[in-house]
PDB file of N, CA, C and O in Angstrom, chain B, residues numbered from 101:
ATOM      1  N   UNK B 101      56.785  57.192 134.349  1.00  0.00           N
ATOM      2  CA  UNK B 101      58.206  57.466 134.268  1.00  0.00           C
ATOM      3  C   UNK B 101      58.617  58.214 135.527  1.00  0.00           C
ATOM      4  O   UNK B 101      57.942  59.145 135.968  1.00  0.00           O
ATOM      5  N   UNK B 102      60.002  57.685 136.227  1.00  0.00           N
ATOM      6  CA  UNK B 102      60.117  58.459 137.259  1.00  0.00           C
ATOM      7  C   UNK B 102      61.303  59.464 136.705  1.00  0.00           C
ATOM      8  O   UNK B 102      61.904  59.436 135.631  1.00  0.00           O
ATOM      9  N   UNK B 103      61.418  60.343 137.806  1.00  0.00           N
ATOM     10  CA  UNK B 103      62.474  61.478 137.272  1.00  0.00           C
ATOM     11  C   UNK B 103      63.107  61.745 138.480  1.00  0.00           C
ATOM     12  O   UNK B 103      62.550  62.051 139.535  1.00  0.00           O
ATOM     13  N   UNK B 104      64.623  61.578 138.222  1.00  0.00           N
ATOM     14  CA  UNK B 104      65.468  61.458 139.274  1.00  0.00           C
ATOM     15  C   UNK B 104      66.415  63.073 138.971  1.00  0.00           C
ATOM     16  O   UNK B 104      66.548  63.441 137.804  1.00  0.00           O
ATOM     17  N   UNK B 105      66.959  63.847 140.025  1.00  0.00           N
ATOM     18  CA  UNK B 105      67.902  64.981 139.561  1.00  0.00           C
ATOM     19  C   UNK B 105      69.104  64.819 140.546  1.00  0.00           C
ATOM     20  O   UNK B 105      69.095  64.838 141.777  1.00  0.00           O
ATOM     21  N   UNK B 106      70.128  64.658 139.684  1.00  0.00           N
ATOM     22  CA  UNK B 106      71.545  64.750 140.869  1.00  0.00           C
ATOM     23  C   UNK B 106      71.884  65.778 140.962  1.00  0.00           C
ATOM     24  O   UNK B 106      71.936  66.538 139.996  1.00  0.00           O
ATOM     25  N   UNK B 107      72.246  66.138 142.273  1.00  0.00           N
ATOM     26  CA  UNK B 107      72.778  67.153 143.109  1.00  0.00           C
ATOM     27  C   UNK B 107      73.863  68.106 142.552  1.00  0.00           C
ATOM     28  O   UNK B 107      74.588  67.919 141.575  1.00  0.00           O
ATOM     29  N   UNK B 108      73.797  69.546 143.684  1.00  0.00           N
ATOM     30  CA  UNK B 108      74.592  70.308 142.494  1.00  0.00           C
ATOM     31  C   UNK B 108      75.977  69.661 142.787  1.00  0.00           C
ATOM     32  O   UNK B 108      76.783  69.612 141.859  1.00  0.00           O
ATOM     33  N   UNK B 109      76.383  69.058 144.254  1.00  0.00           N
ATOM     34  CA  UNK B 109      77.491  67.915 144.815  1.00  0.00           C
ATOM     35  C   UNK B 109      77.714  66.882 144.373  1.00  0.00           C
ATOM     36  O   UNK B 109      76.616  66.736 143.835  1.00  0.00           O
ATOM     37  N   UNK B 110      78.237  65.997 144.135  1.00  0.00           N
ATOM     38  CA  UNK B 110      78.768  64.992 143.896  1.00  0.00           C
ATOM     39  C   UNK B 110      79.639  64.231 143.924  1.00  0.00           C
ATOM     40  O   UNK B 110      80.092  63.507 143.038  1.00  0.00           O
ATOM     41  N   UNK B 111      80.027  64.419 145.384  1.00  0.00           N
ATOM     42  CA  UNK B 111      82.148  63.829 145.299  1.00  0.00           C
ATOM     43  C   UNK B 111      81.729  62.225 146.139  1.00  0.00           C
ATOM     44  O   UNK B 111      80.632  61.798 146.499  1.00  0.00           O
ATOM     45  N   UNK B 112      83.114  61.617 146.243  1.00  0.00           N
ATOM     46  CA  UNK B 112      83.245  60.431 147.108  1.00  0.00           C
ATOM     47  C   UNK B 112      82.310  60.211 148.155  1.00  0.00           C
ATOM     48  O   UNK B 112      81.484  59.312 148.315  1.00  0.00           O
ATOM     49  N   UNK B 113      82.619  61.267 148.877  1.00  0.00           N
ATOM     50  CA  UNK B 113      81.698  61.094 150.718  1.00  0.00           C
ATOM     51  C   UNK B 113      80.297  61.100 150.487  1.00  0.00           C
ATOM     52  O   UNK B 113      79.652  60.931 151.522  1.00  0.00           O
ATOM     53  N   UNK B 114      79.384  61.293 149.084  1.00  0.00           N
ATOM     54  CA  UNK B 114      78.059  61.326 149.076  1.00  0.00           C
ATOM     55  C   UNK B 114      77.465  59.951 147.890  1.00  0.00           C
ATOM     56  O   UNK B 114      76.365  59.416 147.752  1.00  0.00           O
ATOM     57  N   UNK B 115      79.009  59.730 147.087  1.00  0.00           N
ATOM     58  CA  UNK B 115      78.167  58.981 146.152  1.00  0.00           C
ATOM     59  C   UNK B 115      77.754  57.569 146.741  1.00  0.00           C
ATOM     60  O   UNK B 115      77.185  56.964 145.832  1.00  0.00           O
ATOM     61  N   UNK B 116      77.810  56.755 147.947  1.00  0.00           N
ATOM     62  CA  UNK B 116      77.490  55.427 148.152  1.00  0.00           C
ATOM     63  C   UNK B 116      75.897  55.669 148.739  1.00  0.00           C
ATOM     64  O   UNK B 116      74.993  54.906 148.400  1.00  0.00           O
ATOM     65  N   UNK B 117      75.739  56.468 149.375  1.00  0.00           N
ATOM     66  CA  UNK B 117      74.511  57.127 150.007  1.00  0.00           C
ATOM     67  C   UNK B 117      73.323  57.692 148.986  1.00  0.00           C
ATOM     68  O   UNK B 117      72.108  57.537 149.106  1.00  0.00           O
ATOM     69  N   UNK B 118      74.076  58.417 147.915  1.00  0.00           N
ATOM     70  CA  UNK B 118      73.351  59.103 146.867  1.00  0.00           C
ATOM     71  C   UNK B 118      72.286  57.421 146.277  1.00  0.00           C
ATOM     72  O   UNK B 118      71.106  57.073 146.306  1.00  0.00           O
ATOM     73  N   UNK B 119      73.798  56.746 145.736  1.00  0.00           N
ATOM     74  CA  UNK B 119      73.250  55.346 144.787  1.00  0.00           C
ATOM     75  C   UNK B 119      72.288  54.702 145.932  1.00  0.00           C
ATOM     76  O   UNK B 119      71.094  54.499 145.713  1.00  0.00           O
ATOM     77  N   UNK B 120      72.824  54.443 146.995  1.00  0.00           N
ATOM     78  CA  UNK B 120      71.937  53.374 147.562  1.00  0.00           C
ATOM     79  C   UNK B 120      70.207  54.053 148.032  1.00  0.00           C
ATOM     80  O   UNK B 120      69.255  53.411 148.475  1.00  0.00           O
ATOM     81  N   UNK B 121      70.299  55.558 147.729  1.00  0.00           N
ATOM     82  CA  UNK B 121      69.053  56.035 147.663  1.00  0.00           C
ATOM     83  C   UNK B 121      68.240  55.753 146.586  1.00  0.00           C
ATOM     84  O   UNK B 121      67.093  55.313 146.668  1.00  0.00           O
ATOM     85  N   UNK B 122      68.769  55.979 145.698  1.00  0.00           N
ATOM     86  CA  UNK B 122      68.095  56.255 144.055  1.00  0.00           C
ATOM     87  C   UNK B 122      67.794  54.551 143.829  1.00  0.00           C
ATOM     88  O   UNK B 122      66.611  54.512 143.489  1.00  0.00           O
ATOM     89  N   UNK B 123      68.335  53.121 143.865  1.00  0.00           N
ATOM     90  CA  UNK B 123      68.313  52.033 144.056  1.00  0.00           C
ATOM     91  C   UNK B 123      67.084  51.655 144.375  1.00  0.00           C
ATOM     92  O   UNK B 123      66.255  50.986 143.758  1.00  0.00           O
ATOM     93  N   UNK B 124      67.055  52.612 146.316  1.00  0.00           N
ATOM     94  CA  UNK B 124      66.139  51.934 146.649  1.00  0.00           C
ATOM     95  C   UNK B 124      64.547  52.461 146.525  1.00  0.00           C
ATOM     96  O   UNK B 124      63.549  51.924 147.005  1.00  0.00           O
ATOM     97  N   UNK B 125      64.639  53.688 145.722  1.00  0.00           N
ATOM     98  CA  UNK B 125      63.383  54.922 145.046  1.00  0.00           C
ATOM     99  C   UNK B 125      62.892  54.217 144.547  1.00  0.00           C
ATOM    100  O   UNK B 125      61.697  53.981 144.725  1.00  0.00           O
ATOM    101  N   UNK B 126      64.077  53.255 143.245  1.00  0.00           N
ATOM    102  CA  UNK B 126      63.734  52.422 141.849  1.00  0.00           C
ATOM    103  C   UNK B 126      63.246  51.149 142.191  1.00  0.00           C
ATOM    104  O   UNK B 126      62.528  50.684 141.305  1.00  0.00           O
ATOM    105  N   UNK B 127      63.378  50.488 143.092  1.00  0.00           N
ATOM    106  CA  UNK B 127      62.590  49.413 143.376  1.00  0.00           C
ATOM    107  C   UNK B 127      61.549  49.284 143.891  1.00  0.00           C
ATOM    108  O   UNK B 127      60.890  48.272 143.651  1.00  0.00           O
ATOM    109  N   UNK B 128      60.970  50.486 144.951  1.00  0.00           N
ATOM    110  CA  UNK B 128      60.000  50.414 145.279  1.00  0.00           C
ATOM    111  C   UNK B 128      58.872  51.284 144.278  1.00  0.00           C
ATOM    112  O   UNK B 128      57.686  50.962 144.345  1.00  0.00           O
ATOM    113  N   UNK B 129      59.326  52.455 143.305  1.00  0.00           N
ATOM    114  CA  UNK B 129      58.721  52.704 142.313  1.00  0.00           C
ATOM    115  C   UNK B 129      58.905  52.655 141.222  1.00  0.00           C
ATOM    116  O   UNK B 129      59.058  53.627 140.482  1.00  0.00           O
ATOM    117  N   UNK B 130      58.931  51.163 140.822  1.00  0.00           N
ATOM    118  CA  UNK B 130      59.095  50.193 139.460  1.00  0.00           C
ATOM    119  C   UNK B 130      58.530  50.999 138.576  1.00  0.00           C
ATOM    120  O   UNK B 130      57.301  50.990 138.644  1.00  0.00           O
ATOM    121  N   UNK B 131      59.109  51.881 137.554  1.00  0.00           N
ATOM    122  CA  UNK B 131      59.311  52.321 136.542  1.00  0.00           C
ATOM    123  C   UNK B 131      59.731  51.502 135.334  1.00  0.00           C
ATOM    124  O   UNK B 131      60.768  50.856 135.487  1.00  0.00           O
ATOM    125  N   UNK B 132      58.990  51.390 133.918  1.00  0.00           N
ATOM    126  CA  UNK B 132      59.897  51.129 132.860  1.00  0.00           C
ATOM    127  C   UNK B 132      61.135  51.913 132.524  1.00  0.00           C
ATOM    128  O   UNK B 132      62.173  51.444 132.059  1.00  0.00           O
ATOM    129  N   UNK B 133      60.863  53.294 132.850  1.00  0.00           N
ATOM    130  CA  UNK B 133      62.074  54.461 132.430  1.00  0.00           C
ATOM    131  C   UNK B 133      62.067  55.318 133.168  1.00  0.00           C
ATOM    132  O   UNK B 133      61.022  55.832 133.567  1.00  0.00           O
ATOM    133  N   UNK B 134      63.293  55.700 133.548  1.00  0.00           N
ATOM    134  CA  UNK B 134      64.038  56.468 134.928  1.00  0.00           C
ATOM    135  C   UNK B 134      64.917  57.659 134.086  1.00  0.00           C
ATOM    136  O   UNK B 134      66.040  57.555 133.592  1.00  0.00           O
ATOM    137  N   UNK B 135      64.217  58.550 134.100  1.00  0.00           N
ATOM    138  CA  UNK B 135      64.794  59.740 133.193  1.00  0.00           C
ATOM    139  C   UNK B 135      65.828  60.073 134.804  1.00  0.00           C
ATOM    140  O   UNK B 135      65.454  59.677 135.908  1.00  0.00           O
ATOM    141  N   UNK B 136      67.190  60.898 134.556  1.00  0.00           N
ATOM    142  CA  UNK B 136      67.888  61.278 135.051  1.00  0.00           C
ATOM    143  C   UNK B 136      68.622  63.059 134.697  1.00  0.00           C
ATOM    144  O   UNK B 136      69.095  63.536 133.666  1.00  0.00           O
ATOM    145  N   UNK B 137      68.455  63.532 135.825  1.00  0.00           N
ATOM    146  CA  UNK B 137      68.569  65.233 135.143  1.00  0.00           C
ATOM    147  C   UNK B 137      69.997  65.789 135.598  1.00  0.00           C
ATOM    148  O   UNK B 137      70.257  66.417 136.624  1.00  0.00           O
ATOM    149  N   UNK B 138      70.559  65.531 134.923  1.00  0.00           N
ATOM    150  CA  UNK B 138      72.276  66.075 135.281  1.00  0.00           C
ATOM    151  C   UNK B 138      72.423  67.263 135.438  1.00  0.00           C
ATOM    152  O   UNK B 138      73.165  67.641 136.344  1.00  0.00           O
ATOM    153  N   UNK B 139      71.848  68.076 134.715  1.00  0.00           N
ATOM    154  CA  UNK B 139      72.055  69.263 134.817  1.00  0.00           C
ATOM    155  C   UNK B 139      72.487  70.002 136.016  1.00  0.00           C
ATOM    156  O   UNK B 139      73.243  70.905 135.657  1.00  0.00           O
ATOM    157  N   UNK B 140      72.333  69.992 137.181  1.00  0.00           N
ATOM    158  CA  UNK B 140      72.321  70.760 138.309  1.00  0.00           C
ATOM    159  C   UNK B 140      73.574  70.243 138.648  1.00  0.00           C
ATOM    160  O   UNK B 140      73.847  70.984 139.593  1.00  0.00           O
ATOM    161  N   UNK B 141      74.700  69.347 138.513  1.00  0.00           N
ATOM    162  CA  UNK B 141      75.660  69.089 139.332  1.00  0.00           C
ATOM    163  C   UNK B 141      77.086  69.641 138.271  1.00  0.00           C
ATOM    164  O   UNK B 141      77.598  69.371 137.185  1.00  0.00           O
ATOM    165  N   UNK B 142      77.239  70.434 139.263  1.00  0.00           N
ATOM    166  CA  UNK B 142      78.541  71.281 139.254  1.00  0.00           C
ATOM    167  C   UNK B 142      80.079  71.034 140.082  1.00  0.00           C
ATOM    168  O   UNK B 142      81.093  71.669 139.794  1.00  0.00           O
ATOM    169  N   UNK B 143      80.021  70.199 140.932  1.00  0.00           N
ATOM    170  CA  UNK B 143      80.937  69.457 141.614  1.00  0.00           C
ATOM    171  C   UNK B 143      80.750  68.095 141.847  1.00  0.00           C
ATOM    172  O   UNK B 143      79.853  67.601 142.529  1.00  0.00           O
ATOM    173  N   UNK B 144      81.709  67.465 141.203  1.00  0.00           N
ATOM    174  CA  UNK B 144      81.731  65.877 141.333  1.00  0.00           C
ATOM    175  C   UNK B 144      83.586  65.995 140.461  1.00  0.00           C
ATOM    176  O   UNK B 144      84.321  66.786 139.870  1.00  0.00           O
ATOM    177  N   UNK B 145      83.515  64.546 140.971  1.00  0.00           N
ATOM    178  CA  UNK B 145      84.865  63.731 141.040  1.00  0.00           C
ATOM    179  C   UNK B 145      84.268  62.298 139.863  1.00  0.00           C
ATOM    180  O   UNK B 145      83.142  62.274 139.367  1.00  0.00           O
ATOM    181  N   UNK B 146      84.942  61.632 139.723  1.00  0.00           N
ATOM    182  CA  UNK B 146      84.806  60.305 139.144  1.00  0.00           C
ATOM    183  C   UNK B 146      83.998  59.208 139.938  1.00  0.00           C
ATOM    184  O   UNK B 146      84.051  58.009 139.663  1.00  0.00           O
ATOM    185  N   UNK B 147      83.259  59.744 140.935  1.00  0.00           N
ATOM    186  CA  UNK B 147      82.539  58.979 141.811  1.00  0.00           C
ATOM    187  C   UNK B 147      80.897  59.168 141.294  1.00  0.00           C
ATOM    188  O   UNK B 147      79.994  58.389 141.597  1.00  0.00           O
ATOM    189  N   UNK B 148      80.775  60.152 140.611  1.00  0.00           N
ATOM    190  CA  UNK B 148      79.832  60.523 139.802  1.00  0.00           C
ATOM    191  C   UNK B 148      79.555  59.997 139.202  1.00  0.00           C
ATOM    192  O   UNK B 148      78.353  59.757 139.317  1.00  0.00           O
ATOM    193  N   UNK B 149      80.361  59.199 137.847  1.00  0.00           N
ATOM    194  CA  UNK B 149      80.286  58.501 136.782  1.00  0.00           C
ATOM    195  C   UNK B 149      79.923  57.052 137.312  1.00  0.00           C
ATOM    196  O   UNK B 149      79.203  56.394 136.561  1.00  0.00           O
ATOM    197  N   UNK B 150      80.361  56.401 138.626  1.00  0.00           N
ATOM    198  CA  UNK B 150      80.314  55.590 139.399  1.00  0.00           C
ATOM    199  C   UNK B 150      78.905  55.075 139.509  1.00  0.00           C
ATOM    200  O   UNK B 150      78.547  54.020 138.985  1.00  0.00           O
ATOM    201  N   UNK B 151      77.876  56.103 140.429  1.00  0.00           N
ATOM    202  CA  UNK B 151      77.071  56.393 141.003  1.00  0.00           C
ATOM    203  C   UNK B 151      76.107  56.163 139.325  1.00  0.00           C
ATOM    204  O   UNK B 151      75.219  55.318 139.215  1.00  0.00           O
ATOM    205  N   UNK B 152      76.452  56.917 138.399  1.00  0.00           N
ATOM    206  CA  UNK B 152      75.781  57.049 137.519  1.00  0.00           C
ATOM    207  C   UNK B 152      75.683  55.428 136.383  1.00  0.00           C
ATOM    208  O   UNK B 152      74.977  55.149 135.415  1.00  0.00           O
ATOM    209  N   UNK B 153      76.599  54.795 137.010  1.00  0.00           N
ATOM    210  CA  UNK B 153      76.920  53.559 136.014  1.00  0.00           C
ATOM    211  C   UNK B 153      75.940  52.296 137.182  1.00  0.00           C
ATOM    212  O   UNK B 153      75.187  51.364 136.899  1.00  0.00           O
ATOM    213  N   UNK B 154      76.327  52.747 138.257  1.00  0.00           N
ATOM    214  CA  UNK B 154      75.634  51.924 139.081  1.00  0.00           C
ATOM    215  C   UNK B 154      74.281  51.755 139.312  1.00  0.00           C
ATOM    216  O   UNK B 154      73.814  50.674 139.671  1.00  0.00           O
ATOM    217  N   UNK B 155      73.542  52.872 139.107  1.00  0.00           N
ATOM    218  CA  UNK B 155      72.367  53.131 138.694  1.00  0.00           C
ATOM    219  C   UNK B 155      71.614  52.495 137.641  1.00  0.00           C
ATOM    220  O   UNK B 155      70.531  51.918 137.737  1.00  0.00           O
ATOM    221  N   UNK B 156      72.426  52.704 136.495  1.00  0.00           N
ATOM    222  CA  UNK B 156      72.418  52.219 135.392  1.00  0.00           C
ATOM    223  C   UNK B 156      72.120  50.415 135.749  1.00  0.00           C
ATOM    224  O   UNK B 156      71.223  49.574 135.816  1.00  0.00           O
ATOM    225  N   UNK B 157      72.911  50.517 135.832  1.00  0.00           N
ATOM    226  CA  UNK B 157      73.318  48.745 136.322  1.00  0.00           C
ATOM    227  C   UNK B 157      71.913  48.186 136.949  1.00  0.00           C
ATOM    228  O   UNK B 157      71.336  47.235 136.422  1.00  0.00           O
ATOM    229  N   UNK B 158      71.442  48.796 138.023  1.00  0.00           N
ATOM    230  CA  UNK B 158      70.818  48.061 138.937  1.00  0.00           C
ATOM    231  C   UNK B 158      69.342  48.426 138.193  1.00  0.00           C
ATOM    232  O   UNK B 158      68.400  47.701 138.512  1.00  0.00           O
ATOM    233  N   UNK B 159      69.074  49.569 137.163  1.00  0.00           N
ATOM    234  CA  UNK B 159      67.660  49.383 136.283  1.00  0.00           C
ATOM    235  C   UNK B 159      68.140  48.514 135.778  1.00  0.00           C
ATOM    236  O   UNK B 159      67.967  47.770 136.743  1.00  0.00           O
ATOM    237  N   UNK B 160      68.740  47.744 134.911  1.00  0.00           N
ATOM    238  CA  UNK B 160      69.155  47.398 133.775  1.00  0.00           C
ATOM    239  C   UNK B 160      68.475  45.839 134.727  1.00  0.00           C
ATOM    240  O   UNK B 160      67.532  45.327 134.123  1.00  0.00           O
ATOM    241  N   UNK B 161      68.793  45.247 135.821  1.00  0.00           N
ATOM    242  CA  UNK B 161      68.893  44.096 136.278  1.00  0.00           C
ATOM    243  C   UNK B 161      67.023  43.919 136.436  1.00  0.00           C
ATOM    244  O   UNK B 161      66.459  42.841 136.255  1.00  0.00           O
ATOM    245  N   UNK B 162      66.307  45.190 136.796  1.00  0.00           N
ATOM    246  CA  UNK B 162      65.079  44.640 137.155  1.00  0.00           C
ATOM    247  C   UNK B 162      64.469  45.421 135.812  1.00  0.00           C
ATOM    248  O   UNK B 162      63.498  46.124 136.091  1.00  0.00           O
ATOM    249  N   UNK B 163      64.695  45.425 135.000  1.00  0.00           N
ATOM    250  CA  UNK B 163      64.264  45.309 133.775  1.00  0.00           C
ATOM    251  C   UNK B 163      63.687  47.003 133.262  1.00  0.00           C
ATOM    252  O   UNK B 163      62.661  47.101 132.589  1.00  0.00           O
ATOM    253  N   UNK B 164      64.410  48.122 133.638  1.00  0.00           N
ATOM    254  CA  UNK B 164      64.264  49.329 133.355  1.00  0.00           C
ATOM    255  C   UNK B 164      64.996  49.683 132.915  1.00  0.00           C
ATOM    256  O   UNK B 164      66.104  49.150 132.857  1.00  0.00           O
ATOM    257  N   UNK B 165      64.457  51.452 132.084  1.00  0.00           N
ATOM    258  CA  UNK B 165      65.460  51.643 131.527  1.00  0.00           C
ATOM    259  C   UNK B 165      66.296  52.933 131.841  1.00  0.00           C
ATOM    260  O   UNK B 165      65.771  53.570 132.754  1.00  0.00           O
ATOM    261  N   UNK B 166      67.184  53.375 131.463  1.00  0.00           N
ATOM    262  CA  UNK B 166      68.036  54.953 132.530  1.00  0.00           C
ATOM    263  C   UNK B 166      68.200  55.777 131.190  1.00  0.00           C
ATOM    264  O   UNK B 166      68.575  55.254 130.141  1.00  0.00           O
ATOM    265  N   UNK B 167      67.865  57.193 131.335  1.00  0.00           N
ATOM    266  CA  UNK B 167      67.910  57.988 130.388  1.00  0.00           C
ATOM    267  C   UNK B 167      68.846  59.074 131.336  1.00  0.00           C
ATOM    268  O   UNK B 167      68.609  59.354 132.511  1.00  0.00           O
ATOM    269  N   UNK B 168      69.908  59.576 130.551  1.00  0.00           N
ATOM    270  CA  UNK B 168      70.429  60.847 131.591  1.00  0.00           C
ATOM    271  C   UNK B 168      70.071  62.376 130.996  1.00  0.00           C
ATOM    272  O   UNK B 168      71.231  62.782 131.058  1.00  0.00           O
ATOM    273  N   UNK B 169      69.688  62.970 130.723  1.00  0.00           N
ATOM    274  CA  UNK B 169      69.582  64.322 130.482  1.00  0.00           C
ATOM    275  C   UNK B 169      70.236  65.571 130.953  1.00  0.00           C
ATOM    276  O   UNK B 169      70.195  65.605 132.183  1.00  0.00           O
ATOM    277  N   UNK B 170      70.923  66.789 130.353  1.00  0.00           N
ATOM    278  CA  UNK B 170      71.015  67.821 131.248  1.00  0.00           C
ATOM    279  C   UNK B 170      72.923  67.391 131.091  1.00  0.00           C
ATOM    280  O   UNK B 170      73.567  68.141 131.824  1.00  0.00           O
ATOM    281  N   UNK B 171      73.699  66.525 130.419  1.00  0.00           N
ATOM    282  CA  UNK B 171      74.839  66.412 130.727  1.00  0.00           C
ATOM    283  C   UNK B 171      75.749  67.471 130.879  1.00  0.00           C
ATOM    284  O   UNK B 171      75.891  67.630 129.666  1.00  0.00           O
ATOM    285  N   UNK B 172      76.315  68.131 131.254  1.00  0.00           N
ATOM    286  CA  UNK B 172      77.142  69.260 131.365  1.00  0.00           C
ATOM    287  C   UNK B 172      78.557  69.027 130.325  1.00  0.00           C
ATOM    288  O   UNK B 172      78.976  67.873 130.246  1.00  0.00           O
ATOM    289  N   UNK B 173      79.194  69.994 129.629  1.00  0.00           N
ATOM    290  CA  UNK B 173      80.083  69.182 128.869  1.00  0.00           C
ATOM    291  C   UNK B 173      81.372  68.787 129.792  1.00  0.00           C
ATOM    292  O   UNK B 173      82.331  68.182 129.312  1.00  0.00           O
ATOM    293  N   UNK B 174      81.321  69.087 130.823  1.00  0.00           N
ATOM    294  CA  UNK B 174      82.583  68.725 131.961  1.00  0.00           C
ATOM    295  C   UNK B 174      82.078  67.299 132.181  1.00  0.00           C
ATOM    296  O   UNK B 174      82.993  66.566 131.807  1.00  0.00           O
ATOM    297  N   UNK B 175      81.169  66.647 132.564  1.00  0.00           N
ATOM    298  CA  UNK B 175      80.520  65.612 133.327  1.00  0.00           C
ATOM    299  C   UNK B 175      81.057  64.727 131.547  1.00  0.00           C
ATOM    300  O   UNK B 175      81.888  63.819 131.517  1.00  0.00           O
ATOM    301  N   UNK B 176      80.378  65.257 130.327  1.00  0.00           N
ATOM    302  CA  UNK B 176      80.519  64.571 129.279  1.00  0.00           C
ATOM    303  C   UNK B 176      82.060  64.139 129.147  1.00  0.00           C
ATOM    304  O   UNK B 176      82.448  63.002 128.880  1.00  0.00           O
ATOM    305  N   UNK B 177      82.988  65.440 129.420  1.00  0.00           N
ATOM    306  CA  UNK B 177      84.328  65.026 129.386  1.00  0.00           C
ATOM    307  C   UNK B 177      85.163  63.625 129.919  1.00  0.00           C
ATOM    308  O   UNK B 177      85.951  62.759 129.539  1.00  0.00           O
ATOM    309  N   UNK B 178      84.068  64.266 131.546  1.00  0.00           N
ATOM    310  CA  UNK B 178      85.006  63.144 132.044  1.00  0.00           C
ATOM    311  C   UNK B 178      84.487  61.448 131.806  1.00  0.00           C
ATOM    312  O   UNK B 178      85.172  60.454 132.046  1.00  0.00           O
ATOM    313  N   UNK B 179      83.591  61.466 131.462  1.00  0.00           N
ATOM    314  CA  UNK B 179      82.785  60.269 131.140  1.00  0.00           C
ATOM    315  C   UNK B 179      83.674  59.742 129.652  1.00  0.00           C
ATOM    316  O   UNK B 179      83.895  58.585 129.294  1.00  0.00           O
ATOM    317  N   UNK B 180      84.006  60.829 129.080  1.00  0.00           N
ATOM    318  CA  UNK B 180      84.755  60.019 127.810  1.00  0.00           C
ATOM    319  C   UNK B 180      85.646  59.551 127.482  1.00  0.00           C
ATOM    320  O   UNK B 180      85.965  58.884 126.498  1.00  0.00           O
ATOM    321  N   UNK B 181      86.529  60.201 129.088  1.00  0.00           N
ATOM    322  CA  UNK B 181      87.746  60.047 129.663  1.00  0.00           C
ATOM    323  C   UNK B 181      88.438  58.734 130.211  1.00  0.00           C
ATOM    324  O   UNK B 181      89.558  58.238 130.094  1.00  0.00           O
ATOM    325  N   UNK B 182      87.175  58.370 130.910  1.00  0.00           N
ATOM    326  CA  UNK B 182      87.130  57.396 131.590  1.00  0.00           C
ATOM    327  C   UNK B 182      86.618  56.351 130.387  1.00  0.00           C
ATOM    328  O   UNK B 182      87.031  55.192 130.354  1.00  0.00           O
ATOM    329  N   UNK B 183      85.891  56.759 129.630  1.00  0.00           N
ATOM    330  CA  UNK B 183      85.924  55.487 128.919  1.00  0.00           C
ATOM    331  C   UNK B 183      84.471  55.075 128.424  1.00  0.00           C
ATOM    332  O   UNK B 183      84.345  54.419 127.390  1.00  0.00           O
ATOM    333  N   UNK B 184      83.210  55.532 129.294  1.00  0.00           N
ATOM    334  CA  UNK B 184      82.237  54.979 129.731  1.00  0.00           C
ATOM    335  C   UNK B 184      81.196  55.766 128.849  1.00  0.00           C
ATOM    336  O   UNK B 184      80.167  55.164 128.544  1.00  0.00           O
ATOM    337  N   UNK B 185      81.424  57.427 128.289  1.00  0.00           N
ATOM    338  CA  UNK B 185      80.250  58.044 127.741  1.00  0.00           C
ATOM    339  C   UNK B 185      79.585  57.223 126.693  1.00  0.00           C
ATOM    340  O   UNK B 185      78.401  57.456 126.937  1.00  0.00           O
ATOM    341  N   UNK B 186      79.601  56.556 125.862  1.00  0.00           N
ATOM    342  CA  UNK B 186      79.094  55.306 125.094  1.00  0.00           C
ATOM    343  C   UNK B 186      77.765  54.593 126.194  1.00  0.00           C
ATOM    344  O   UNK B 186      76.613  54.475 125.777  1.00  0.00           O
ATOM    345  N   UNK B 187      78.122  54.232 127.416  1.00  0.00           N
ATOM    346  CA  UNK B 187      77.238  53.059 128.044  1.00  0.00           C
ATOM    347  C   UNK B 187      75.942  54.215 128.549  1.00  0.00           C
ATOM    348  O   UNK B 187      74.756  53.885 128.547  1.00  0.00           O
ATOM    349  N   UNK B 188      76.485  55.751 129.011  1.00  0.00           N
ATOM    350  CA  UNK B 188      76.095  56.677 129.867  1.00  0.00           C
ATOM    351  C   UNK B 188      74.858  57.189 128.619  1.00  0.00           C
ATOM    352  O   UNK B 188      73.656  56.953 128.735  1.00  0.00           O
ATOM    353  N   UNK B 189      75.388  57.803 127.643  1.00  0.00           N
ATOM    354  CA  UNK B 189      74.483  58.189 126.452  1.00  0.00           C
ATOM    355  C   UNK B 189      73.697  57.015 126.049  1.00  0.00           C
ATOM    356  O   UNK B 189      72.577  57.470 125.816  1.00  0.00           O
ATOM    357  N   UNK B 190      73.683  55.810 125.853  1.00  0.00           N
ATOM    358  CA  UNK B 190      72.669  55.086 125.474  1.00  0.00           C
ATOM    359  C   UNK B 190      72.172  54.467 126.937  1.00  0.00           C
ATOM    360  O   UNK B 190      71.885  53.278 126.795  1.00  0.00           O
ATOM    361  N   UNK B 191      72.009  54.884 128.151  1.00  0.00           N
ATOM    362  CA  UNK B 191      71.532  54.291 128.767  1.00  0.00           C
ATOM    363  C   UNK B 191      70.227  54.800 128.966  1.00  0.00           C
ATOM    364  O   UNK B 191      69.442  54.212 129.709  1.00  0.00           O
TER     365      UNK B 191
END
């Protein structure tokens, strides 16, 4: 199992860089399950949820699975806000 932790940052200017890191972690260390540790991020925007769906997405395609842990209830907020805490919690 690999274990990924997002930053205590998280806005626009880091999330395309952040994902296309974590992407390319997950392909070269093919994991069944990619635990994810939220906990530490204290600043983010909706680019977060982004980053975090996209992630999602791209285990989901090579056949892994995304666990998030550590949700903050702000991060939970806005995820429920948007629509998405449903896909985020069972991922």
């Amino acid at each position: 199992m690999s274990v990924l932790k997002l930053p205590h940052t998280l806005l626009h200017e880091q999330a395309d860089a952040c994902l296309a890191q974590w992407v390319t972690h997950c392909r070269t260390n093919a994991q069944p399950s990619v635990v994810l540790d939220a906990s530490a991020l204290v600043e983010f925007d909706s680019s977060a949820l982004a980053v975090l769906l996209g992630l999602r997405r791209a285990l989901s395609v090579q056949g892994s699975a995304l666990q998030i842990t550590g949700m903050t209830p702000r991060l939970r907020e806005l995820a429920s806000l948007y629509g998405v805490l449903g896909l985020l919690e069972q991922a």
